[in-house]
C-alpha positions in Angstrom: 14.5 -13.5 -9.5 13.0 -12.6 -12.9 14.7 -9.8 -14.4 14.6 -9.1 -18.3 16.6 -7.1 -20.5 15.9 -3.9 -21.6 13.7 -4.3 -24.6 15.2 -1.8 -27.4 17.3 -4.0 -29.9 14.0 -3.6 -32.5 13.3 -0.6 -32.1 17.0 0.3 -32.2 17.7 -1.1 -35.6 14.6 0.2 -37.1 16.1 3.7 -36.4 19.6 2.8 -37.8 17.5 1.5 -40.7 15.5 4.6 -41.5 18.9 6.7 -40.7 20.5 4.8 -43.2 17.4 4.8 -45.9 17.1 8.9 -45.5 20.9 8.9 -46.1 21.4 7.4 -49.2 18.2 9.1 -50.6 20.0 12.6 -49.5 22.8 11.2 -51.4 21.2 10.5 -54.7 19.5 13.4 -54.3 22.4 15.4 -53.9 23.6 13.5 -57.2 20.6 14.5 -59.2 20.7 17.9 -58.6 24.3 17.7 -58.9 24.4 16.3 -62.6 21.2 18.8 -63.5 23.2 21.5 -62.5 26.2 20.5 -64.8 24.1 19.7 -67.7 21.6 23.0 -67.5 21.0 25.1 -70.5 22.7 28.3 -69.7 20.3 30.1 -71.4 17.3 28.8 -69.4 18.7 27.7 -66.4 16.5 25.4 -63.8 14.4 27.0 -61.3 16.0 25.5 -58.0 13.4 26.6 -55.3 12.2 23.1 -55.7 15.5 21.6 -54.9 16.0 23.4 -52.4 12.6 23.1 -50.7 13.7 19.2 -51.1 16.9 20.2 -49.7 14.9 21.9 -46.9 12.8 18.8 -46.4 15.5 16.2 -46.3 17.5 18.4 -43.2 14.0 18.4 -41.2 13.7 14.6 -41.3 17.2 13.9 -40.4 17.1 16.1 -37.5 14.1 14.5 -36.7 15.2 10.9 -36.4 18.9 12.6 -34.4 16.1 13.9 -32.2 14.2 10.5 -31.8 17.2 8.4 -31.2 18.3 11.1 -28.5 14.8 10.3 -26.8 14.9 6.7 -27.3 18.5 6.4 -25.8 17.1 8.7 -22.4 13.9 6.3 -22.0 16.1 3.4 -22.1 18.4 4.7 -19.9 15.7 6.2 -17.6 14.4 2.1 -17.9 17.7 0.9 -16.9 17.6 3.1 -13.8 14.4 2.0 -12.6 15.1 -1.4 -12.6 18.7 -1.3 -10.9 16.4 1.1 -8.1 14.0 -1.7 -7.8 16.7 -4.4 -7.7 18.2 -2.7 -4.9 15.0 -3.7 -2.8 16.1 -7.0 -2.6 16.6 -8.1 1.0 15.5 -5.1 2.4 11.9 -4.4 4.6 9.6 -3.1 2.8 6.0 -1.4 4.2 3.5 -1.9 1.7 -0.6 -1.1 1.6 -2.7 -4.0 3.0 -3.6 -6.1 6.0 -1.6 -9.5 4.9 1.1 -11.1 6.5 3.2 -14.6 6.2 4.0 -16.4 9.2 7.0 -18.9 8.8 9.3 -21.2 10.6 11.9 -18.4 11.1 9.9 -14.9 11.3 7.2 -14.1 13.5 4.4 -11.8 11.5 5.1 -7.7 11.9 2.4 -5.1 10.6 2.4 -1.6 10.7 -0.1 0.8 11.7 -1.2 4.2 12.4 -3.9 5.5 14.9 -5.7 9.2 14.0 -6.5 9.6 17.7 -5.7 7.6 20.7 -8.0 4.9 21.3 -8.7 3.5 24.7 -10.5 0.6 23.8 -8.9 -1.4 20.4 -9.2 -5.0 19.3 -6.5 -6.8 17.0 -8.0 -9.3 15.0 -6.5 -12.0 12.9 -7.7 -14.5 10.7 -6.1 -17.2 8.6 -6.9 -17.5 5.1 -10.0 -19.0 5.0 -11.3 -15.9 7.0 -11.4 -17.8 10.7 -10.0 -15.7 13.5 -7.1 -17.3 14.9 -6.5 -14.7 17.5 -7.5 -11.6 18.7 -6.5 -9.1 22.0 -8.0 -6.1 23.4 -6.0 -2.9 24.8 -5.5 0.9 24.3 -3.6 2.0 21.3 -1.9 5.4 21.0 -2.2 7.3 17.9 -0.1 8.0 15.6 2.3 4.9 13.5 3.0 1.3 15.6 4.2 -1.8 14.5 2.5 -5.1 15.5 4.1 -8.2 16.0 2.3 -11.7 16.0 4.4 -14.7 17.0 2.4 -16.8 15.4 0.7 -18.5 18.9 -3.5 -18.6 18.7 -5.9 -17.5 21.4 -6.2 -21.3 22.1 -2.5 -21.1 22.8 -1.5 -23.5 20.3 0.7 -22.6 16.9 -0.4 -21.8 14.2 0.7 -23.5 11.1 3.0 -21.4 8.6 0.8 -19.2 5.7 -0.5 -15.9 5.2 -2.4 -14.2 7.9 -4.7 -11.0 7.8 -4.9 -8.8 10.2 -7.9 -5.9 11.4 -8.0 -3.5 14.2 -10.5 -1.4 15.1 -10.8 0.8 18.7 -12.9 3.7 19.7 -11.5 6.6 22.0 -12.9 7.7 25.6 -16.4 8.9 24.3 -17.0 5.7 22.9 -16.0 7.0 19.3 -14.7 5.2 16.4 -11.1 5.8 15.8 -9.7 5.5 12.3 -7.0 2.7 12.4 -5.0 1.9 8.9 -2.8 -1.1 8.7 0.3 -1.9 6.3 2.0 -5.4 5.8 5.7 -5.5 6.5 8.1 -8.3 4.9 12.0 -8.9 3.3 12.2 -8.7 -0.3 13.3 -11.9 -2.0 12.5 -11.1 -6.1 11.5 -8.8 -8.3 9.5 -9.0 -11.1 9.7 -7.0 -14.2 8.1 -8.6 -16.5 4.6 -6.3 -16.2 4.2 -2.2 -16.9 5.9 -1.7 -13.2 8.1 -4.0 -11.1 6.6 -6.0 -8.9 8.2 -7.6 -5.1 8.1 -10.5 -4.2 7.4 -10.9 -0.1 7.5 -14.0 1.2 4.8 -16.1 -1.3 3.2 -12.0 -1.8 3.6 -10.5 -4.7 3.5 -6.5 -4.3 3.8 -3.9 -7.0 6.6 -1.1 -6.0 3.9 1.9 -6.6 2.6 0.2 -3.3 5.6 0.5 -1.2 5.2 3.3 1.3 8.3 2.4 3.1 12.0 0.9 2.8 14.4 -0.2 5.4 17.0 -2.4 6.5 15.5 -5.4 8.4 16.1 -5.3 12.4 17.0 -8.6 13.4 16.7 -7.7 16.7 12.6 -6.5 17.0 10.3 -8.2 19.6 7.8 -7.4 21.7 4.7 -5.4 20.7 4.1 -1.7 20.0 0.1 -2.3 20.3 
């Protein structure tokens, strides 16, 4: 599981340094005006709208750089919060956009769906991943969401070997008219990844980015049998 650290040590000192430049420039500033004061000609004393314009100008900057460590310290805790959320994915199901699915020695292939109408006539097709179909069945499907469960045993009735599998299922209703089927791959979290702009799951050998996860859940040990 790759997981980096929070990235804000640099950025972090370079405000501590500018805090620190801006302070001891108010403070020989401060000085300056200081000593002037003391050492002004009574009878022509020095005009201090300057100075305190200056003085004016200092407060601005330091309230600025109060206000840009406030922001930093919220994004890096708003950063820290999004990765313990996506950390918290790990061994959990997870429904994300797409048609793939990894068939190993322990889990039979699952895959979501969802039906706009009901279809009377749908085929489930799967292929391996050099685009062969390896099975395929024929049946009604209701509308609405489904899961789909492959076992991992070919139309020839023979196993298929372990890998990722892609499935595609169309149907048409009563009249004989297309139905609009949408499928989702299901798998168990293993990783995440945070090493890009948004953390990204591991599923099996898959590697899905979170924005694509439509769906989270503890797995059921128990499923079998087919919704289709």
């Amino acid at each position: 599981m790759a997981i980096d650290s929070v990235s804000g040590n640099s950025k972090t000192s370079q405000m501590a340094s500018s805090r620190s430049t801006i302070a001891d420039n108010f403070d020989t500033f401060l000085s300056i005006l200081t000593t002037q004061l003391k050492n002004q000609n009574p009878m022509d004393p020095l005009d201090t709208n300057q100075f305190t314009q200056q003085l004016v100008q200092f407060t601005g900057v330091e309230q600025q750089l109060k206000t840009n460590e406030f922001l930093e310290t919220l994004m890096l805790s708003s950063q820290n919060t999004a990765k313990s959320d996506a950390v918290s994915y790990i061994g959990k199901e997870v429904t994300s956009s797409g048609k793939t699915g990894e068939l190993t020695d322990a889990n039979a292939v699952f895959w979501a769906y969802s039906a706009d109408a009901n279809a009377a006539n749908a085929t489930v097709t799967i292929k391996d991943k050099n685009g062969q179909v390896v099975y395929s069945e024929t049946g009604p499907l209701k509308s609405g969401p489904g899961t789909f469960r492959w076992d991992g045993k070919g139309s020839d009735g023979n196993m298929k070997p372990n890998g990722v599998y892609t499935i595609d299922i169309k149907g048409k209703d009563a009249n004989g008219k297309d139905v609009k089927i949408s499928t989702a791959s299901i798998g168990v979290v293993t990783a995440v990844d945070f090493t890009g702009d948004v953390p990204v799951l591991t599923v099996g050998s898959r590697r899905v980015s979170i924005t694509d996860v439509t769906d989270v859940r503890i797995p059921d040990v128990t499923a079998s049998g087919d919704d289709a």
